[in-house]
N, C-alpha and C positions, 0 to 999 in steps of 0.2 A: 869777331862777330859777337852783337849783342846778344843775352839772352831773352830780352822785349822785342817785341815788334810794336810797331805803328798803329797795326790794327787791334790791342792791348789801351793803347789810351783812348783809341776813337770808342772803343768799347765800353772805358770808361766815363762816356758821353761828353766827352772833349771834340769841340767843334769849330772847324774854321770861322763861323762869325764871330766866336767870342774874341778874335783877335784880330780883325781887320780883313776876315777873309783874303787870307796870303793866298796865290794860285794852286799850289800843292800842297794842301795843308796833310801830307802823307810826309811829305819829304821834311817838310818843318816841326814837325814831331821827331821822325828818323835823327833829324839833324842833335835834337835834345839827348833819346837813347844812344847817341854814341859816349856823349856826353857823361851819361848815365855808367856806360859800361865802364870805361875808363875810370871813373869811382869804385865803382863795384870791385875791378879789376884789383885797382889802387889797394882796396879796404881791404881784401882777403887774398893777396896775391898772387901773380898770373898761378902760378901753377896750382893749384885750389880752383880760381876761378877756371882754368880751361881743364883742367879733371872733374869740375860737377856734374855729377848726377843726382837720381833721386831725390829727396828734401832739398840735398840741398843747390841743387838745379835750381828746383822752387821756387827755394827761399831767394837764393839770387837775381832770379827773375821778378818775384813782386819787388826787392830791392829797388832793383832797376824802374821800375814802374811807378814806386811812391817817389825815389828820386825826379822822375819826370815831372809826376802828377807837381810836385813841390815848385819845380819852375814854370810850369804851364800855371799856376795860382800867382806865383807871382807878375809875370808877365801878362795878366789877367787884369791884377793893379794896374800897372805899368799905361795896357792901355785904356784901362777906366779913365786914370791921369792925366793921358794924353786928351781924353777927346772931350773938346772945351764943350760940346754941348752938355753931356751931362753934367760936367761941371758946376755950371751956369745952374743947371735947376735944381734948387730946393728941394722940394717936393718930391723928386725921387730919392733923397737923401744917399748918394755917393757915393757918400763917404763911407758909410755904414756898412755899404758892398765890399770897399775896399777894405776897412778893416777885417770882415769876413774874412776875404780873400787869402790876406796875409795869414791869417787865422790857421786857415787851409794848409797849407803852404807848411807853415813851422809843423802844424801836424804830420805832412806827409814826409817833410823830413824828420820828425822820430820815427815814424814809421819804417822808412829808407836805414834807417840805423839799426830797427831792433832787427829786422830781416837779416841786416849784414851780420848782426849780432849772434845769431842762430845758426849761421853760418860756422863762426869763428868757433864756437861752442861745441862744435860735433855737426852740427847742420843734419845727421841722419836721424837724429832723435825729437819726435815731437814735444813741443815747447809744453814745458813743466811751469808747475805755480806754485811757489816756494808756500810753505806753511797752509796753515788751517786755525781758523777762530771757530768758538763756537762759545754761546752764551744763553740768558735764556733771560724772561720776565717774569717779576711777579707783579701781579697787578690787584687789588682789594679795595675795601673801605679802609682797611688797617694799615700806616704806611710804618715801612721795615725802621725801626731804628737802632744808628749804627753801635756796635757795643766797642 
């Protein structure tokens, strides 16, 4: 059993018209997060995945999630592509969408990655940002010069 559910992408404001209005578009998501899980599974193995809890429950869960989000974008293309009307016109430029789309898509698989990532990592520890910069300006009529 996945850690996503269906109603997680619908949430996401993933909607059966963006893809031809399939008749369940419950089950056609479903059909993606098993999808999903079995990656999940895959990346941090079963026994990991079926012992999460806490974070890294979570983390696993939005894993699963940006993994779907990343073929729901692609298959978004897919039927941009197909449907020769848009195509055909100009004026809504298309293409544009689809590049987006794909766009979409590669983001949400990094995303699907760093999750699994955090996982691997400890998963019960909130995600850390390695270093610190810190600088400053000087600003005048008089500019610095260098010795």
């Amino acid at each position: 059993m996945g850690k996503a559910a269906a109603q997680d992408l619908i949430d996401a404001g993933f909607r059966a018209e963006q893809y031809g209005t399939p008749a369940d578009f419950s089950a056609y998501v479903t059909a993606i997060l098993v999808d999903a899980s079995t990656w999940a599974s895959a990346a941090v193995g079963t026994t990991t995945y079926a012992n999460a809890a806490g974070l890294s429950l979570l983390n696993l869960k939005r894993a699963e999630i940006a993994f779907a989000k990343a073929e729901l974008w692609r298959r978004r293309a897919a039927f941009i592509d197909a449907n020769a009307e848009s195509a055909l016109e100009t004026a809504n430029l298309a293409y544009l969408n689809r590049r987006e789309y794909l766009a979409q898509a590669t983001a949400a698989d990094d995303e699907a990655q760093r999750y699994i990532d955090l996982v691997l990592s400890g998963g019960d520890a909130l995600a850390t940002v390695g270093g610190i910069a810190m600088g400053y300006a000087e600003t005048g009529p008089f500019p610095v010069t260098p010795q």
